[in-house]
C-alpha positions in Angstrom: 119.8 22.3 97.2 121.7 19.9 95.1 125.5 20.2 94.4 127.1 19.3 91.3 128.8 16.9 91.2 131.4 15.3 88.4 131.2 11.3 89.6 128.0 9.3 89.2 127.2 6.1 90.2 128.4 3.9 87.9 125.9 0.5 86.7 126.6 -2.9 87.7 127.8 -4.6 84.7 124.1 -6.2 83.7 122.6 -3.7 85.4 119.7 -2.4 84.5 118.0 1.7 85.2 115.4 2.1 87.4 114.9 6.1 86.8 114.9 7.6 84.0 116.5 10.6 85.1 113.1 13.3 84.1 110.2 11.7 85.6 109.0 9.0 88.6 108.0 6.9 85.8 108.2 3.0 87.3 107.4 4.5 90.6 104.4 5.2 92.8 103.9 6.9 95.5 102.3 5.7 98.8 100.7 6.4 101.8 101.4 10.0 100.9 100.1 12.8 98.3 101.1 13.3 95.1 104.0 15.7 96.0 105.4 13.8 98.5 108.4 12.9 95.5 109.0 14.9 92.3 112.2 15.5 89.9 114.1 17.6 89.9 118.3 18.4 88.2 117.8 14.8 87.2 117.6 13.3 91.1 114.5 12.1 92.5 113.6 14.2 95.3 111.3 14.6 98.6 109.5 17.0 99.4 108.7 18.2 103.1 105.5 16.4 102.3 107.4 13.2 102.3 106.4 12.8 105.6 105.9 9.3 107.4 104.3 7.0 106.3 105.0 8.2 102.5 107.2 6.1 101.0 108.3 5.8 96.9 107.4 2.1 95.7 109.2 0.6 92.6 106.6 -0.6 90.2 108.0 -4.5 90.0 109.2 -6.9 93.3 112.1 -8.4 93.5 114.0 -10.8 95.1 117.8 -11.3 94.9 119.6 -8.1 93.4 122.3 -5.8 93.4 120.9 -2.1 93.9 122.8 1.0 93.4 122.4 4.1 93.8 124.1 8.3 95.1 122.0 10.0 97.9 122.7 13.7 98.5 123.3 14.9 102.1 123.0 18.4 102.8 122.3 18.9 106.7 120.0 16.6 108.5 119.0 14.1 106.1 116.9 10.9 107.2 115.7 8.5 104.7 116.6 5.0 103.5 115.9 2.3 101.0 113.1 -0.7 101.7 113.9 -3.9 100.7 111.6 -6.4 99.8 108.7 -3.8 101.2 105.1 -5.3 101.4 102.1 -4.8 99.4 100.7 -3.6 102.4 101.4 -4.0 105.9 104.6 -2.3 107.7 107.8 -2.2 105.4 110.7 -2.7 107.9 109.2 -5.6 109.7 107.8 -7.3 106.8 111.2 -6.8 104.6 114.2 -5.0 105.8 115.3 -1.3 106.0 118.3 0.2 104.8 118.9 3.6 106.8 120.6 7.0 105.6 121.5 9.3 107.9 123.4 12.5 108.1 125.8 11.8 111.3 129.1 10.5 111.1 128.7 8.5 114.2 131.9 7.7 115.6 130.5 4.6 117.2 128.4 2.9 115.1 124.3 2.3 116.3 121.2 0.8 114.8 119.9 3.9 113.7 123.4 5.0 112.0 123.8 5.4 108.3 124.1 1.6 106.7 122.3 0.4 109.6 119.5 -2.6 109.1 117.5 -0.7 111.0 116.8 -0.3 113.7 118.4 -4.1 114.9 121.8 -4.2 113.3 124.2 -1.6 113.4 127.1 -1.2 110.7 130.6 -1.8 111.1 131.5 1.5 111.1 129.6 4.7 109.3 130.8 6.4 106.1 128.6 9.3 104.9 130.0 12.9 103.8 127.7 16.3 104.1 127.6 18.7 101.1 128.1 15.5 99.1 126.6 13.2 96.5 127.7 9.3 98.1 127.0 6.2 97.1 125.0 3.0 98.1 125.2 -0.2 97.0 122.9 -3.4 98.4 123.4 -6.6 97.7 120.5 -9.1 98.7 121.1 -12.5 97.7 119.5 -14.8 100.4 120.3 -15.6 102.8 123.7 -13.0 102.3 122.9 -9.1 103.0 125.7 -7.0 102.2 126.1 -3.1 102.4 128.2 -0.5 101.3 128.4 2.7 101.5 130.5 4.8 99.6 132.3 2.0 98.3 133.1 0.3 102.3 131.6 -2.2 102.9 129.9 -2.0 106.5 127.1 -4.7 106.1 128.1 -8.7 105.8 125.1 -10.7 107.3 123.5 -14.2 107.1 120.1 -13.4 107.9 119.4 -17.2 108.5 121.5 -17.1 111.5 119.6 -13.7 112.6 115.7 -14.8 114.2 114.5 -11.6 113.9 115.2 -11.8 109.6 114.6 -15.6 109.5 110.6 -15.2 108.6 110.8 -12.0 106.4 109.7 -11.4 103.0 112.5 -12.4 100.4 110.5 -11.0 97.7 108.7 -7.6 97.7 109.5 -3.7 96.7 111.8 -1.9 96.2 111.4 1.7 98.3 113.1 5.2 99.1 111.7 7.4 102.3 112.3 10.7 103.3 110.6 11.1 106.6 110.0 15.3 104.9 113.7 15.7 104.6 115.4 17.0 101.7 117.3 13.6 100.5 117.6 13.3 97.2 118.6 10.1 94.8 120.2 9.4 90.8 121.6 7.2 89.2 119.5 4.1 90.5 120.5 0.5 88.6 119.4 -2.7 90.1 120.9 -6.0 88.2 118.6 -9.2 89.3 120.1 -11.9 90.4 118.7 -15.8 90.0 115.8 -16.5 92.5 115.8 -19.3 95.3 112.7 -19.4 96.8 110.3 -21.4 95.8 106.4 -20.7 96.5 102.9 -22.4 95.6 100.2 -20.3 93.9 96.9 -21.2 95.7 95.4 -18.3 94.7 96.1 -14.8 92.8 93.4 -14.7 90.1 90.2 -16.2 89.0 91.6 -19.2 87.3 93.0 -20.5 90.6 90.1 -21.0 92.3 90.2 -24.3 90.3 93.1 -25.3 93.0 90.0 -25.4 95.8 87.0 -26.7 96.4 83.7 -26.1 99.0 84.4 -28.2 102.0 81.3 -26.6 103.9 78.3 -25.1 103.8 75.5 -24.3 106.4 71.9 -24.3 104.6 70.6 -21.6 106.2 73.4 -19.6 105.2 75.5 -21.0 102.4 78.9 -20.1 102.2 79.8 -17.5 99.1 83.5 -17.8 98.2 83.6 -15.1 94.8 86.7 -14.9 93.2 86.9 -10.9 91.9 89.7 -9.5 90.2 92.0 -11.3 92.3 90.5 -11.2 95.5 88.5 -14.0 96.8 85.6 -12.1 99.2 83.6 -14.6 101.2 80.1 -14.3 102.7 77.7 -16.8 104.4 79.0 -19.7 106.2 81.7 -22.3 105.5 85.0 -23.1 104.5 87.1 -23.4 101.3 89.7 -26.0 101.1 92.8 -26.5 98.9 92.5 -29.7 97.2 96.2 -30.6 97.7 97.3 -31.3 101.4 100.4 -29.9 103.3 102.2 -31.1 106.7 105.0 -28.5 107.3 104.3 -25.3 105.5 104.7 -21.6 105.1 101.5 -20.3 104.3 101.1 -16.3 103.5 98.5 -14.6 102.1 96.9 -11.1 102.9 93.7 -10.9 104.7 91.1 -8.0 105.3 87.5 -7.5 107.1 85.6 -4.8 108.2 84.7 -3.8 112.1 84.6 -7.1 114.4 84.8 -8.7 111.4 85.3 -13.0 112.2 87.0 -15.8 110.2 89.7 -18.0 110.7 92.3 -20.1 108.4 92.3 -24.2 109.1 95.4 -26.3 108.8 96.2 -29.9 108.6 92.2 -30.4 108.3 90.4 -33.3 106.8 89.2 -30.7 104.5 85.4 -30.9 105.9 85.4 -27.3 107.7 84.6 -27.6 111.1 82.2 -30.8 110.8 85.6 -32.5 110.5 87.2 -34.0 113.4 90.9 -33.0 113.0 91.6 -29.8 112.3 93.3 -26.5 113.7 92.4 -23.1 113.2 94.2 -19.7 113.5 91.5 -17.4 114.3 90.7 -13.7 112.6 88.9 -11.6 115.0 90.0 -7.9 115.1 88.5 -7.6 119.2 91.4 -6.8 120.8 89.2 -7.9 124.6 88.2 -11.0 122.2 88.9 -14.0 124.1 91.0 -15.1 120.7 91.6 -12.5 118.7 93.5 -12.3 115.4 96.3 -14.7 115.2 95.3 -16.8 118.0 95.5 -20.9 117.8 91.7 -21.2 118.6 91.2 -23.2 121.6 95.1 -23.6 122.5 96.7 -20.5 123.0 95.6 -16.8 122.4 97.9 -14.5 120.6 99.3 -10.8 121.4 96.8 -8.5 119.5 98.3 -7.3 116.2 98.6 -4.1 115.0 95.9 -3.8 112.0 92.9 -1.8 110.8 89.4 -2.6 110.1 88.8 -2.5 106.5 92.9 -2.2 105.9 95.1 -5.5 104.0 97.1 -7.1 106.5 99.8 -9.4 105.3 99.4 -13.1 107.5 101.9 -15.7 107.8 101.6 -19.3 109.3 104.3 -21.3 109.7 104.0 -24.8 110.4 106.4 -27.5 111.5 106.1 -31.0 113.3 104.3 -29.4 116.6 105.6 -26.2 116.5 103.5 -23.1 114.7 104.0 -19.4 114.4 101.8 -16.5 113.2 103.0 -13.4 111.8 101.2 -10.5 110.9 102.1 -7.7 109.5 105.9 -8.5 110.7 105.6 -9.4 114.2 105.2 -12.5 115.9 101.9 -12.7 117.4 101.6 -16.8 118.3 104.3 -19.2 119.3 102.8 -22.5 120.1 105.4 -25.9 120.0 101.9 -28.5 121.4 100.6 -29.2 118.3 99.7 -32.9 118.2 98.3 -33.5 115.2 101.3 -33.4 112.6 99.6 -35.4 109.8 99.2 -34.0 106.3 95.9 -31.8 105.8 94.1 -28.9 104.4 94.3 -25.4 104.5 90.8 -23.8 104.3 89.3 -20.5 104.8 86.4 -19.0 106.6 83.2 -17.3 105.5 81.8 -16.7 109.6 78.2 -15.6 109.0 76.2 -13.4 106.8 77.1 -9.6 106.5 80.3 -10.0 108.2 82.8 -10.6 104.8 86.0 -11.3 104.5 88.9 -10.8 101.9 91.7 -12.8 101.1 94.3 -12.0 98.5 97.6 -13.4 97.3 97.6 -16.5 98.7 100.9 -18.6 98.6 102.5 -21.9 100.5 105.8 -23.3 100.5 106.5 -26.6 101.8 108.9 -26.9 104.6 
């Protein structure tokens, strides 16, 4: 399939190699089997196995860089590059998604090559068939810039764009296929410094010294057990930072099995539910639940989200004055702008009742 070709990409000066040009070494393949991607004529390539939802994940995150890279196009080509992709959960609407595409689209769309897709379409669309081209991303937050052999038809402030304002802005590096032929070289990313600053509550054993038992019924007391980085709950009660937080940005990932119930307190006197001020977004995967997952519990019920029993989700809360959002898995699934109490408090976490556990992993905060 692939052409020769005499002009590589060239590195950033910096830059480091992200393929080694004879293996997928610092890669791994997800959501898709093991020939989904091989090498081959010193290009990363994907198979018709490639297939959604099989994507290539770099091995590290990221979060401001300069990526390069040449993509082949021979025929109808669909593909892109993930930026800042999820652990788990859905990588364009957690991070961002840079689209390759075969057509020379005379009037630019969001689904045209150098497209954010599928919500910002490029200034206009550079891409030649039979060809090796080149694509360069620069992710600097809040700036997103885009070229594509070597024109420039992305410049975005993704602070001034709502539907970027709450993404990831740290996360994986990824290249798709979708089963088609596409094939990349000469990948270089140079980092670049980072400006977002998050809170470890929790991402291995030794943080669970950062919390503390707020609750626990005696006829079925609450199990918090911190294993190999996940915290997995059990019983009934509540786990509660031991710092306190007003405005916030609170993400962490979250699984259970069937029906499984929980919920996450804020601005709590750090006493559970015994405690007189409190509020709680609620886990319950019922979608007829009368609150189901991501709901403000008592307040306002949220659209049901799109997750899986026994499957991570990723779960952001963001909370300001009276205002408050949930976000899971990259949609908005609770807007609520009534909250009253606005005081510093807790963050806790839920073990429901016996036999019905649930996980929690990763969890961060950043003070707004």
């Amino acid at each position: 399939m692939l052409a020769p070709a005499a002009v590589h990409v060239q590195a950033d000066a910096g830059g480091s190699p992200l393929f080694d040009g004879r293996t997928l070494a610092g890669w791994t393949i997800q959501q898709g089997p093991e020939s989904a991607f091989y090498v081959k004529g010193g290009s990363i390539c994907a198979s018709p196995s490639s297939i959604f939802p099989a994507w290539l994940r770099s091995e590290r995150q990221y979060e401001n860089f300069d990526f390069r890279c040449g993509f082949f196009v021979k025929g109808w080509i669909d593909g892109g590059v993930y930026l800042h992709a999820p652990e788990h959960g859905r990588q364009t609407w957690c991070g961002q998604q840079v689209k390759i595409f075969h057509q020379l689209d005379k009037e630019p769309m969001p689904n045209s090559m150098g497209a954010v897709y599928p919500l910002i379409a490029p200034s206009s669309v550079n891409v030649r068939q039979n060809a090796w081209n080149t694509l360069r991303i620069l992710s600097d937050w809040p700036k997103l810039q885009v070229w594509s052999n070597g024109e420039m038809v992305q410049d975005l402030n993704l602070d001034l764009l709502p539907e970027f304002k709450h993404r990831l802005r740290r996360g994986y590096l990824g290249l798709y296929g979708l089963g088609y032929p596409i094939a990349f070289r000469d990948l270089h990313l140079r980092e670049l410094p980072s400006t977002d600053k998050w809170e470890v509550l929790y991402e291995a054993d030794a943080d669970m010294s950062k919390w503390h038992v707020s609750e626990s019924h005696e006829r079925a007391p609450a199990v918090f057990d911190s294993m190999n980085g996940v915290i997995r709950t059990d019983g009934s009660g509540h786990l509660a930072t031991n710092d306190t937080y007003t405005d916030f940005h609170l993400q962490l990932y979250v699984r259970g099995p069937q029906h499984h119930n929980g919920g996450i307190l804020f601005r709590s006197e750090g006493k559970g539910l015994s405690g007189k001020r409190h509020y709680e977004i609620q886990l319950h995967n019922v979608e007829e639940a009368h609150y189901p997952t991501g709901s403000l519990y008592y307040f306002k019920r949220a659209a049901y989200p799109k997750i899986e029993d026994e499957k991570w989700y990723l779960l952001q809360l963001i909370a300001k004055g009276r205002q408050c959002l949930v976000r899971i898995n990259g949609e908005n699934v609770l807007e609520y702008d009534g909250l009253e109490n606005v005081e510093a408090g807790h963050i806790e976490i839920q073990a429901h009742q016996p036999g019905k556990w649930i996980e929690y992993k990763q969890i961060r905060v950043k003070r707004l």
